[in-house]
C-alpha positions in Angstrom: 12.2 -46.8 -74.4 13.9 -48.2 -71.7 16.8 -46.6 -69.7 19.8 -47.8 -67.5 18.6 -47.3 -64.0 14.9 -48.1 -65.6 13.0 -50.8 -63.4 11.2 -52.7 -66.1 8.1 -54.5 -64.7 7.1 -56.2 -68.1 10.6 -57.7 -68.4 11.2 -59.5 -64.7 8.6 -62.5 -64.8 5.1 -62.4 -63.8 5.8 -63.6 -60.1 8.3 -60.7 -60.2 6.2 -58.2 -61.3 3.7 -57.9 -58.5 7.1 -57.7 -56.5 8.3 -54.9 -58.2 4.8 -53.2 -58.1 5.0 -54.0 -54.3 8.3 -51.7 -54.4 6.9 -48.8 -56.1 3.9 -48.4 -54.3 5.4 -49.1 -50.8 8.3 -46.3 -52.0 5.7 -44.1 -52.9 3.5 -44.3 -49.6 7.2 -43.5 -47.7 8.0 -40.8 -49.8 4.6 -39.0 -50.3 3.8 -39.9 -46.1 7.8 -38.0 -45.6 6.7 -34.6 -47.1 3.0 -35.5 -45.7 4.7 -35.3 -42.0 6.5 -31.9 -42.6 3.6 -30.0 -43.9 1.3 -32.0 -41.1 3.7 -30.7 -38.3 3.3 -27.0 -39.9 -0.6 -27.7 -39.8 -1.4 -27.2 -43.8 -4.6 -28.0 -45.8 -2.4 -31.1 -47.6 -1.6 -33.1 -45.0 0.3 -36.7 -44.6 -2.9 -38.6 -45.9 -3.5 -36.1 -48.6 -0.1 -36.4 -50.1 0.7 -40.2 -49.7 -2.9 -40.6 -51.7 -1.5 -38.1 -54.3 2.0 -39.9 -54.6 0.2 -43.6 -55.1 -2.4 -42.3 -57.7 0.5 -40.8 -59.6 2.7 -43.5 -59.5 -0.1 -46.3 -60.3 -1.1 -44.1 -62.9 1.9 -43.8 -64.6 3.1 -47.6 -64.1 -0.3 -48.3 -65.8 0.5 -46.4 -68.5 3.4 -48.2 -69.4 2.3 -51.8 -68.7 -1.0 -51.5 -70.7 0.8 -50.5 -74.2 2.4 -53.4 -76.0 6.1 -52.7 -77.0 4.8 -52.6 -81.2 2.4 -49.9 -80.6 2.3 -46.1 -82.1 0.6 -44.9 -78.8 2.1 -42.6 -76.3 2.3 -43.6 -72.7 3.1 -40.0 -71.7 -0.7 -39.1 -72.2 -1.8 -40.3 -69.3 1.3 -38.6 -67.3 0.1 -35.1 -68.7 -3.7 -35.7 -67.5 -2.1 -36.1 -63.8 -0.5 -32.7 -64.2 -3.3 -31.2 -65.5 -5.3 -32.9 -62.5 -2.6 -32.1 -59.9 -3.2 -28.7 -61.0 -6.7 -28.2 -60.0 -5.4 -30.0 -56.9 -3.1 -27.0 -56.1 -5.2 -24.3 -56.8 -7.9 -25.5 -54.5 -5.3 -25.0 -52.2 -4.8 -21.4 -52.6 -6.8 -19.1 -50.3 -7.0 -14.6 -51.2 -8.4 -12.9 -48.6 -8.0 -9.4 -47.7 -5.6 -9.3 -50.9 -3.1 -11.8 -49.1 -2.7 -15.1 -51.1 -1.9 -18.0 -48.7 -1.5 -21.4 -49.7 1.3 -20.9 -52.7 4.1 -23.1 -51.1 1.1 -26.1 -50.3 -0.1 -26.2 -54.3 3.7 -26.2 -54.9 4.6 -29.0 -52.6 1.1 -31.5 -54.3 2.5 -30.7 -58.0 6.4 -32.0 -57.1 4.3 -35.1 -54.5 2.9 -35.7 -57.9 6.4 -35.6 -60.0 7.4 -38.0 -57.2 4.5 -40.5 -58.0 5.4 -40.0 -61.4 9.0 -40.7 -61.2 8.3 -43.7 -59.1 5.9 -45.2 -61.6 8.3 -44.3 -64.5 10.5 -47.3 -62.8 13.3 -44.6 -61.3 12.8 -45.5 -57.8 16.2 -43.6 -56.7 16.2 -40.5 -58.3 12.5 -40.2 -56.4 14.4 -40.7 -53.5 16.8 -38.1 -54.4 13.8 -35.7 -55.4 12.1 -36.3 -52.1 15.5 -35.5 -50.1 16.3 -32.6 -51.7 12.1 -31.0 -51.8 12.3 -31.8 -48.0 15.6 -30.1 -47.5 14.1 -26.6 -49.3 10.9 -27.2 -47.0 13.1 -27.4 -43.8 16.3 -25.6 -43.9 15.5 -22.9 -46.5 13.7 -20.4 -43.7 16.4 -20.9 -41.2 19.3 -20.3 -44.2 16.9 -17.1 -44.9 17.1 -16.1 -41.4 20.9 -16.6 -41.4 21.7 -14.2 -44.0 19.6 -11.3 -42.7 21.6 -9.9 -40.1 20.3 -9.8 -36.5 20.7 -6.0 -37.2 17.2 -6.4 -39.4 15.0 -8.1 -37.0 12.7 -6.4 -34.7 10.6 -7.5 -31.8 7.0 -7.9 -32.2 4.0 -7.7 -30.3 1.3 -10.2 -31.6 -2.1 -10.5 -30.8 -4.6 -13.1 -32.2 -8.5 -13.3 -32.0 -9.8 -16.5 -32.2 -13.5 -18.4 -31.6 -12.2 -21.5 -29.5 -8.7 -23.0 -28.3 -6.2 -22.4 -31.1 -3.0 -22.1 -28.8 -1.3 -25.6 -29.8 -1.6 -24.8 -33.5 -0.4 -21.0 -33.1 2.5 -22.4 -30.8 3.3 -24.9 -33.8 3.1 -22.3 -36.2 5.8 -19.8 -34.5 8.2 -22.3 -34.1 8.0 -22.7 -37.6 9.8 -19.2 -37.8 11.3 -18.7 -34.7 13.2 -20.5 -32.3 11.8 -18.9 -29.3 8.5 -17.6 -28.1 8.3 -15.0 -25.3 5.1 -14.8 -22.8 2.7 -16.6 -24.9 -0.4 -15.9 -23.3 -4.1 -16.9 -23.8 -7.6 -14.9 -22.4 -10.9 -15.9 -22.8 -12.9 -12.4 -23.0 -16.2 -13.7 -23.7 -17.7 -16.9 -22.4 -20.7 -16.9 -24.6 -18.8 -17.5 -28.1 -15.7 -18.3 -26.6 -13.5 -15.8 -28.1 -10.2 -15.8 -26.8 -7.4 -13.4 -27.3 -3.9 -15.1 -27.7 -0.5 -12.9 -27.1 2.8 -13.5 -27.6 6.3 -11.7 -28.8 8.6 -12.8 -30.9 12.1 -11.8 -32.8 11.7 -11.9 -36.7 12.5 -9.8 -39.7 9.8 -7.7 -40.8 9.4 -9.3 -44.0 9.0 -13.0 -42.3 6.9 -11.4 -40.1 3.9 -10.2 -42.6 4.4 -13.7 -44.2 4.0 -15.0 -40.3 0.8 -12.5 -40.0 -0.6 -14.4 -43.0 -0.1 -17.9 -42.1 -1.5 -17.5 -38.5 -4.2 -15.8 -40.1 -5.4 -18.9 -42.1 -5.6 -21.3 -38.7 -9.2 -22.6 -38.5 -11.3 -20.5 -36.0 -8.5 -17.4 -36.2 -10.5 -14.1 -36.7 -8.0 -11.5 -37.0 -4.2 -11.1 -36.6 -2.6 -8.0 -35.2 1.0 -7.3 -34.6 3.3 -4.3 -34.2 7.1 -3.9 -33.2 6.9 -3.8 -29.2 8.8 -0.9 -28.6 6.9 1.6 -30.5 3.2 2.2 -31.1 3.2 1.7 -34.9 0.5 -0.8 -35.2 -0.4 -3.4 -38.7 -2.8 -5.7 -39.4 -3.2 -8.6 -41.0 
């Protein structure tokens, strides 16, 4: 059944048509490459590449769905649409990491099941409201840690000593990663302590709330070559790991 706002491809001519598949799929590879960049530039496992290919399959999924069921026919298009979510969802949980009884990776599965709504909105023929849906998933992605931050009251935060052991160069990506929660890093340092494998110990303090700063703890922890991840509030010798 076809809905105002609805961008019906079996209706507008068959010239028309590729045209208007042309618009969904290029709309798709925006939107999936716009939440693609944000999650790139915090270095996660689903990069730009992984979610523009998840927003296209969705969406040509979907518009096939539609286009291949003649208007007289008992058959549900939304069948194919409910094998993407149960897809997307093996997807997700392959991006879920436990260790050490920290699970890391929950907001990355969350963000490839809505890239995949996205898809499926687009395919649906509601180019706009994706548009709307991508704006407002990269406004929760963006500007809901620094609203977080807001509310706790400087009062809360506490200054902490970090220290990272890694097995090769890994001070870009840690660099990234605390800007991601902070809006300044203090005497971020980097010492090679054995030549041989070369481990390297990376320090740095920073100004955070102690609950961001276990959540911190975890995500530096997952960084490729990262071997452990200590920190403690620099003032006092009350040491955690992570």
């Amino acid at each position: 059944m076809k809905t105002p706002g609805m961008i019906d491809l079996e209706l507008i001519g068959p010239v028309n048509f590729y045209l208007g598949m042309g618009i969904e799929i290029i709309t798709a590879l925006i939107l999936g490459g716009l939440v693609g960049i944000d999650r790139e530039r915090k270095m996660k496992s689903a990069g730009i590449k992984t979610n523009i290919l998840i927003c296209l399959g969705a969406t040509l999924y979907t518009a096939i769905s539609f286009i291949n069921i003649p208007d007289n026919s008992m058959a549900d298009p939304n069948r194919i649409a409910a094998q993407i979510v149960t897809g997307i969802g093996f997807l997700g949980a392959g991006a879920i990491i436990q260790s050490r009884g920290h699970v890391i990776g929950l907001t990355t599965a969350a963000t490839i099941w809505v890239v995949a709504a996205i898809g499926m909105t687009i395919g649906s023929g509601y180019p706009v409201v994706a548009i709307l849906f991508t704006l407002t998933i990269l406004v929760v992605l963006k500007l809901l840690n620094p609203i977080y931050n807001l509310i706790i009251q400087d009062k809360d935060n506490k200054t902490y000593h970090v220290e990272i052991l890694s097995h090769g160069r890994v001070k870009q990506q840690v660099k990234q990663m605390l800007l991601t929660e902070v809006n300044d890093i203090n005497e971020l340092s980097e010492e090679v302590i054995n030549i041989d494998s070369d481990e390297r110990i990376l320090s740095a303090f920073v100004t955070l709330h102690p609950t961001r700063m276990k959540f911190l703890g975890q995500e530096l922890k997952s960084i490729l070559k990262v071997e452990k991840v200590n920190f403690y509030v620099s003032d006092y010798d009350n040491s955690e790991d992570s």
